[in-house]
DSSP file (Angstrom, degrees, kcal/mol; ACC not computed):
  #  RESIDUE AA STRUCTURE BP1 BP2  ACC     N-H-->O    O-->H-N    N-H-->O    O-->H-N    TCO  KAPPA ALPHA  PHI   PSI    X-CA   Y-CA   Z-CA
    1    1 A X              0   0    0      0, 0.0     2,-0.1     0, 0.0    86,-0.0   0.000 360.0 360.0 360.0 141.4  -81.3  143.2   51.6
    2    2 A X        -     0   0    0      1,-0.0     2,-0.3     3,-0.0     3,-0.1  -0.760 360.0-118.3 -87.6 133.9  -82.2  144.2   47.7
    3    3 A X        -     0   0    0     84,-0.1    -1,-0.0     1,-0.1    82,-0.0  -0.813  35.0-108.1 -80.4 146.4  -79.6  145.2   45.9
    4    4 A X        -     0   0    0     -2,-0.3     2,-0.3     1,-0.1    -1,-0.1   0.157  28.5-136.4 -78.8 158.5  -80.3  149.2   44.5
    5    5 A X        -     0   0    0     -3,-0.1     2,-0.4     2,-0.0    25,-0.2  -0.882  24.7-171.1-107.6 139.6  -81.1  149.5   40.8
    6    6 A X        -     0   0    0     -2,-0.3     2,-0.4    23,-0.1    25,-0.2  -0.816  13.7-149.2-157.3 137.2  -79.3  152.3   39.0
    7    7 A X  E     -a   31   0A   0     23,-1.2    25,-1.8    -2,-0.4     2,-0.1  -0.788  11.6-139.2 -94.2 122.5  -79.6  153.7   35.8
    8    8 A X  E     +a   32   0A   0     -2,-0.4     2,-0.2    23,-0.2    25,-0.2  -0.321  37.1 154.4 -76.4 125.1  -76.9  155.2   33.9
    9    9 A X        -     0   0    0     23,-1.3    25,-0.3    -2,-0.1    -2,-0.0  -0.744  51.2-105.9-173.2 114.7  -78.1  158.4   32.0
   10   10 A X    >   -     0   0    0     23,-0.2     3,-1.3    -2,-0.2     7,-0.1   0.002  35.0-125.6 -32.5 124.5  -76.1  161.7   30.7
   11   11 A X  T 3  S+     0   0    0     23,-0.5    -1,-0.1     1,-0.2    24,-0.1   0.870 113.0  53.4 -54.5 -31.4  -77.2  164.5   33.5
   12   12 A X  T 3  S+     0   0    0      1,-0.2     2,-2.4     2,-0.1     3,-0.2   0.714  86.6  86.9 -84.9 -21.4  -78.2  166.6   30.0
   13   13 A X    <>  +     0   0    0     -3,-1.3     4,-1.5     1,-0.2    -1,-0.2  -0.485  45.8 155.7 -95.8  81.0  -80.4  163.8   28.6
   14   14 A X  H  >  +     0   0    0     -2,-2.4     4,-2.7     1,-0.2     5,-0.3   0.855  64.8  62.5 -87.6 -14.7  -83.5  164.7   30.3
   15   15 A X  H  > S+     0   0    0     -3,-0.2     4,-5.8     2,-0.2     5,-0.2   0.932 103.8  46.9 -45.3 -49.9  -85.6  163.0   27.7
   16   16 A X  H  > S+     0   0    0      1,-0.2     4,-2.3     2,-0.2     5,-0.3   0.954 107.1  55.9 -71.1 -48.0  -84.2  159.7   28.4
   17   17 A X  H  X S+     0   0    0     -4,-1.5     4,-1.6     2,-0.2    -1,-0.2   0.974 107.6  51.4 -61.5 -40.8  -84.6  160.0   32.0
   18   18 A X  H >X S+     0   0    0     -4,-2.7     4,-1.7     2,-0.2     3,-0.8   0.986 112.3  48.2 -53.6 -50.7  -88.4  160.8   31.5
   19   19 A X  H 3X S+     0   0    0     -4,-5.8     4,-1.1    -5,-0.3    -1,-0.2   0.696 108.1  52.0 -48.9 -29.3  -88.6  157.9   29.6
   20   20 A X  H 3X S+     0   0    0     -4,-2.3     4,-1.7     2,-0.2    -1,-0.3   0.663 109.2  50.5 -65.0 -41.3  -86.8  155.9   32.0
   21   21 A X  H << S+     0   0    0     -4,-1.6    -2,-0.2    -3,-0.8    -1,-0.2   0.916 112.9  42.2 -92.2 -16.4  -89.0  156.9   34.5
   22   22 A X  H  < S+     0   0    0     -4,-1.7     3,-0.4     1,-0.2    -2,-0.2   0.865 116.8  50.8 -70.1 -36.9  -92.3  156.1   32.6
   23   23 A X  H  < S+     0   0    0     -4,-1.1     2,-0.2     1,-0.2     3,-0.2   0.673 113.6  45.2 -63.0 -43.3  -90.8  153.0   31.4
   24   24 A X     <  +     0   0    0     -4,-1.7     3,-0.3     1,-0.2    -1,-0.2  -0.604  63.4 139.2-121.0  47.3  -89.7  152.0   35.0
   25   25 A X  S    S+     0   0    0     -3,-0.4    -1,-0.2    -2,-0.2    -2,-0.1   0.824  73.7  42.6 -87.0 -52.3  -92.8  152.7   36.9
   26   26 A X  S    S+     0   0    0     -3,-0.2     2,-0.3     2,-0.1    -1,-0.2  -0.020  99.0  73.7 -91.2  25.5  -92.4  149.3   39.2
   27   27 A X  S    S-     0   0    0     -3,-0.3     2,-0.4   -22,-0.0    -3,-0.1  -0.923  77.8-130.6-129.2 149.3  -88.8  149.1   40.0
   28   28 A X        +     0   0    0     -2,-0.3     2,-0.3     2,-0.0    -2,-0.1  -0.766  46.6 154.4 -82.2 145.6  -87.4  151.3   42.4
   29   29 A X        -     0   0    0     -2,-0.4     2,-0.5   -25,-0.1   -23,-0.1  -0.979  32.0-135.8-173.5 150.0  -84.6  152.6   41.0
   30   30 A X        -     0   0    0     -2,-0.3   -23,-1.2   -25,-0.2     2,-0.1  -0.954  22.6-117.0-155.7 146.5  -81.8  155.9   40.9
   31   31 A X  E     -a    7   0A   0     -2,-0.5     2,-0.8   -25,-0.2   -23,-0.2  -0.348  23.1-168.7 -35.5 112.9  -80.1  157.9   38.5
   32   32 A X  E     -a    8   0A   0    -25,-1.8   -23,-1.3    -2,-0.1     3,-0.1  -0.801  31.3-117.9-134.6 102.2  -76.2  157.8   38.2
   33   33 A X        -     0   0    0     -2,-0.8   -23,-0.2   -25,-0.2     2,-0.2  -0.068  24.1-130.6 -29.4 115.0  -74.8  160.3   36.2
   34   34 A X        -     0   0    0    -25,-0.3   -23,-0.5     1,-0.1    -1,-0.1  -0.563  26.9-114.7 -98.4 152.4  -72.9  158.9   33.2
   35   35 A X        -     0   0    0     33,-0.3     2,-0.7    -2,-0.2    37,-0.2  -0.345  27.5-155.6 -81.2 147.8  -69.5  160.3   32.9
   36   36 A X    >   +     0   0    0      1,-0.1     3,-0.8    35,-0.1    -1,-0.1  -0.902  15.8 174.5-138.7 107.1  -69.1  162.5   29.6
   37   37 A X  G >   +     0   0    0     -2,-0.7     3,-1.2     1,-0.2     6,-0.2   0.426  64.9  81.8 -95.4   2.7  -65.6  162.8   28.5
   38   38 A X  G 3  S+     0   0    0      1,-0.2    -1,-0.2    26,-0.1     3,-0.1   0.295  99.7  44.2 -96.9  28.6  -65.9  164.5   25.6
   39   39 A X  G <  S+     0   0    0     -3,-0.8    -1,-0.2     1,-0.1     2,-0.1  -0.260 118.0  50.4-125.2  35.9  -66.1  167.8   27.8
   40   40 A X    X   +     0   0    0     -3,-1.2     3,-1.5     1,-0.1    -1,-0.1  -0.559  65.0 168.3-148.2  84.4  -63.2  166.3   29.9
   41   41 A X  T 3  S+     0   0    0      1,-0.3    -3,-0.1    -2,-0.1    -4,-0.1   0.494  75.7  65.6 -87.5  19.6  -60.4  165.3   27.2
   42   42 A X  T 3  S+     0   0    0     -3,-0.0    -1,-0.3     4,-0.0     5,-0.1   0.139  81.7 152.6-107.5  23.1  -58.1  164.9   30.1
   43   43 A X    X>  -     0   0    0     -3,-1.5     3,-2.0    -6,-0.2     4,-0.7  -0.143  62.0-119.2 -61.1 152.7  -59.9  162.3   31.4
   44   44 A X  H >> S+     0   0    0      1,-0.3     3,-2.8     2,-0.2     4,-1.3   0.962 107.1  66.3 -59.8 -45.8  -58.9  159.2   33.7
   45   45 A X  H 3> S+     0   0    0      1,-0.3     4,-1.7     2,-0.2    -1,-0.3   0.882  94.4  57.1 -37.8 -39.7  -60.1  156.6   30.8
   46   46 A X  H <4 S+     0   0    0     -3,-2.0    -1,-0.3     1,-0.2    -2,-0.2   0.885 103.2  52.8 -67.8 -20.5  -57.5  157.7   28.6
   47   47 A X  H << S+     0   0    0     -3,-2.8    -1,-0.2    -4,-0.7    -2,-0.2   0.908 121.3  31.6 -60.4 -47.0  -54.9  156.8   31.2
   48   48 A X  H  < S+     0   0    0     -4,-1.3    -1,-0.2    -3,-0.1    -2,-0.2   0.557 102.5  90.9-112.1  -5.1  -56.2  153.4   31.6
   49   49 A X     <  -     0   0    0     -4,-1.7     2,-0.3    -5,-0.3     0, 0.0  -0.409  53.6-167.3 -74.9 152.9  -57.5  152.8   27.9
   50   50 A X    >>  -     0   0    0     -2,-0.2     4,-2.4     1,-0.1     3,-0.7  -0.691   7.2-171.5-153.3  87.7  -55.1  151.3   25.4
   51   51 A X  H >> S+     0   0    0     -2,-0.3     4,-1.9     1,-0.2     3,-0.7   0.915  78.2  59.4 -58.4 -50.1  -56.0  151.4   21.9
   52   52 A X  H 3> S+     0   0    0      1,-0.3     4,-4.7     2,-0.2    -1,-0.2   0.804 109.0  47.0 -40.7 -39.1  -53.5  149.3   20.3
   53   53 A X  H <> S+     0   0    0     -3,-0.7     4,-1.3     2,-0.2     5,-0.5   0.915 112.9  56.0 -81.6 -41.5  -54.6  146.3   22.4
   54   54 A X  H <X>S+     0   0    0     -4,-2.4     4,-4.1    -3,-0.7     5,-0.7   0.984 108.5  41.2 -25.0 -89.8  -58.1  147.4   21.4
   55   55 A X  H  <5S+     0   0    0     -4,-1.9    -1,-0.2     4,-0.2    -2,-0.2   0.919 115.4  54.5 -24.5 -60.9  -57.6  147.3   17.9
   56   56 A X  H  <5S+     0   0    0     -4,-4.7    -2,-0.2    -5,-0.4    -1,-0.2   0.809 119.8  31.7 -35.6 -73.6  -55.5  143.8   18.7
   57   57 A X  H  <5S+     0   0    0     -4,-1.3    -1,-0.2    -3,-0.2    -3,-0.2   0.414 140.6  13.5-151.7 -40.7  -58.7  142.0   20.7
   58   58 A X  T  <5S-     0   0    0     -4,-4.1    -3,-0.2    -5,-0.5    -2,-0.1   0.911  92.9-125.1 -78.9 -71.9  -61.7  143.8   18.5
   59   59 A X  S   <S+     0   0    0     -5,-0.7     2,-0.3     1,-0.2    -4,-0.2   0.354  76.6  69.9  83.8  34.8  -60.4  145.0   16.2
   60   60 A X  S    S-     0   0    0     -9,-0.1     2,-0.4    -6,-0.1    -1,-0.2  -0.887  83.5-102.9-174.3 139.7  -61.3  148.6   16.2
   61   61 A X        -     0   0    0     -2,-0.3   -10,-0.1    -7,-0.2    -9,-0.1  -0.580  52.5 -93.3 -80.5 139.3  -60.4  151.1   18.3
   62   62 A X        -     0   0    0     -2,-0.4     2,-0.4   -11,-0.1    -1,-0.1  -0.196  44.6-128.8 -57.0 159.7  -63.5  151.9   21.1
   63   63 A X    >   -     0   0    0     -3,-0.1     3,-3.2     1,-0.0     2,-1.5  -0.978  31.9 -97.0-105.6 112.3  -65.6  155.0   19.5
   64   64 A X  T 3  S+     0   0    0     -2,-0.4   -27,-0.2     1,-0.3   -26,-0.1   0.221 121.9  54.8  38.1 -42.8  -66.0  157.8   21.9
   65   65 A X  T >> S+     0   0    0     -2,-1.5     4,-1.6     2,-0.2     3,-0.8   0.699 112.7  46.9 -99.8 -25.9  -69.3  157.2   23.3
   66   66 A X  G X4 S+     0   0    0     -3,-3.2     3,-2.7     1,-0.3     4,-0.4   0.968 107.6  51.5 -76.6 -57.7  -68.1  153.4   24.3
   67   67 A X  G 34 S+     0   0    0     -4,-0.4     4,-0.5     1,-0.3    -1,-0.3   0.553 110.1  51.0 -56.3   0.8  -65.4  154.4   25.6
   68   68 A X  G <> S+     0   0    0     -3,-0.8     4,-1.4     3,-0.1   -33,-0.3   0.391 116.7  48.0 -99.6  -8.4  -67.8  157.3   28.0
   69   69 A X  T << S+     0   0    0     -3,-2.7    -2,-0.2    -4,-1.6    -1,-0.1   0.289 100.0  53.3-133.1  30.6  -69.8  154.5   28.9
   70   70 A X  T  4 S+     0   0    0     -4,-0.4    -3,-0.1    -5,-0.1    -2,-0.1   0.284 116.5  50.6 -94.1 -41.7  -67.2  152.0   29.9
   71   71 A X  T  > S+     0   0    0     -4,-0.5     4,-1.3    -5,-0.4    -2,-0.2   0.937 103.4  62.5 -56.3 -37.6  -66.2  155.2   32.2
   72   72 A X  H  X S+     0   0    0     -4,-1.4     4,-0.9     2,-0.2    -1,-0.2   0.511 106.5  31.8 -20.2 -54.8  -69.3  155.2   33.0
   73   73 A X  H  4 S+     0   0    0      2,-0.2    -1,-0.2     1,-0.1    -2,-0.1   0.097 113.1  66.2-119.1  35.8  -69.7  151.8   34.7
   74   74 A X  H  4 S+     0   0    0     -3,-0.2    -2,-0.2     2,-0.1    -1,-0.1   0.916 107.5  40.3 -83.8 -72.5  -66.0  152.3   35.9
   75   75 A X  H >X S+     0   0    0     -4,-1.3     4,-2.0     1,-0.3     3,-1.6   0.831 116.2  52.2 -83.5 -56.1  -67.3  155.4   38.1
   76   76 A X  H 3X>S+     0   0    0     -4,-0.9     4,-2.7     1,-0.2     5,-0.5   0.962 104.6  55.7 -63.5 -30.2  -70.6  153.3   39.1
   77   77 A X  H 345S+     0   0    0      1,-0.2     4,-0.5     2,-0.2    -2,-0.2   0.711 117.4  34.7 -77.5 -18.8  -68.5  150.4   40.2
   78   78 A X  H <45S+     0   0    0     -3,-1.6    -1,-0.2     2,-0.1    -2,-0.2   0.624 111.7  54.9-110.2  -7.1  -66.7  152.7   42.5
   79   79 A X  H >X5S+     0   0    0     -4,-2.0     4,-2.7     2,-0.2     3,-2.6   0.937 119.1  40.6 -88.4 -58.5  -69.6  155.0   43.5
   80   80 A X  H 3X>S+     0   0    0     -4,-2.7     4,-2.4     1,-0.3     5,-1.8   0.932 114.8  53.5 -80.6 -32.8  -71.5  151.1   44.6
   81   81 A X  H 34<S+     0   0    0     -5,-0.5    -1,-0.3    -4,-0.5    -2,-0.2   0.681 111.1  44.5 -53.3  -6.4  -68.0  149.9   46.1
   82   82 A X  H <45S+     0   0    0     -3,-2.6    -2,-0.2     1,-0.1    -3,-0.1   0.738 116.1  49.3-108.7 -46.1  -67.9  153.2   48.3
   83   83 A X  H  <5S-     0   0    0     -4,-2.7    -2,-0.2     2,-0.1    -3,-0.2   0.650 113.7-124.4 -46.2 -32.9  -71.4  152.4   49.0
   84   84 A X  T  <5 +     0   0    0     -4,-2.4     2,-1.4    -5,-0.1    -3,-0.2   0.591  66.9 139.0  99.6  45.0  -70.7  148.8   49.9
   85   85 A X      < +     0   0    0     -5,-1.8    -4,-0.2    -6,-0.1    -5,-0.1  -0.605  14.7 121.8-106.0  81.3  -73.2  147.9   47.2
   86   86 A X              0   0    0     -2,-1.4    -1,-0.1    -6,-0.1    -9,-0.0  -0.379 360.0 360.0-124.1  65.3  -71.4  145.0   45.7
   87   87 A X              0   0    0    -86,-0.0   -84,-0.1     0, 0.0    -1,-0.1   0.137 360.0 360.0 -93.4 360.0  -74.4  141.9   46.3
């Protein structure tokens, strides 16, 4: 059985999704809404994010959009585990 393709792409960013789909004419393929926390500042990432250790390990604390797209394939990773798409 093929495992599903999905592409990660802000629900607002319809540009990028056209592109995506002109770009990605021969793949089958689906959209999975990438999480945007900076209209959710209570979001679960901050719970589980830890800057200091960031800072420690980088050496910079993650910037806002990495840290939405580390939620990002946090939330896919549970969307394809509920799915039982882990191949």
């Amino acid at each position: 059985m093929p495992i599903k393709v999905f592409v990660i792409n802000l629900k607002e960013s319809i540009e990028r999704r056209e592109q995506m789909n002109n770009v990605l004419t021969s793949v089958s393929f689906e959209f999975f809404d990438a999480e945007n926390i900076k209209s959710n500042p209570k979001h679960d990432i901050y719970r589980i994010y830890d800057a200091a250790k960031s800072l420690k390990f980088k050496g910079y604390q993650l910037t806002l959009p990495e840290l939405g797209c580390w939620a990002s394939h946090i939330a896919l990773w549970r969307h394809c585990v509920m799915l039982q798409e882990l191949s």
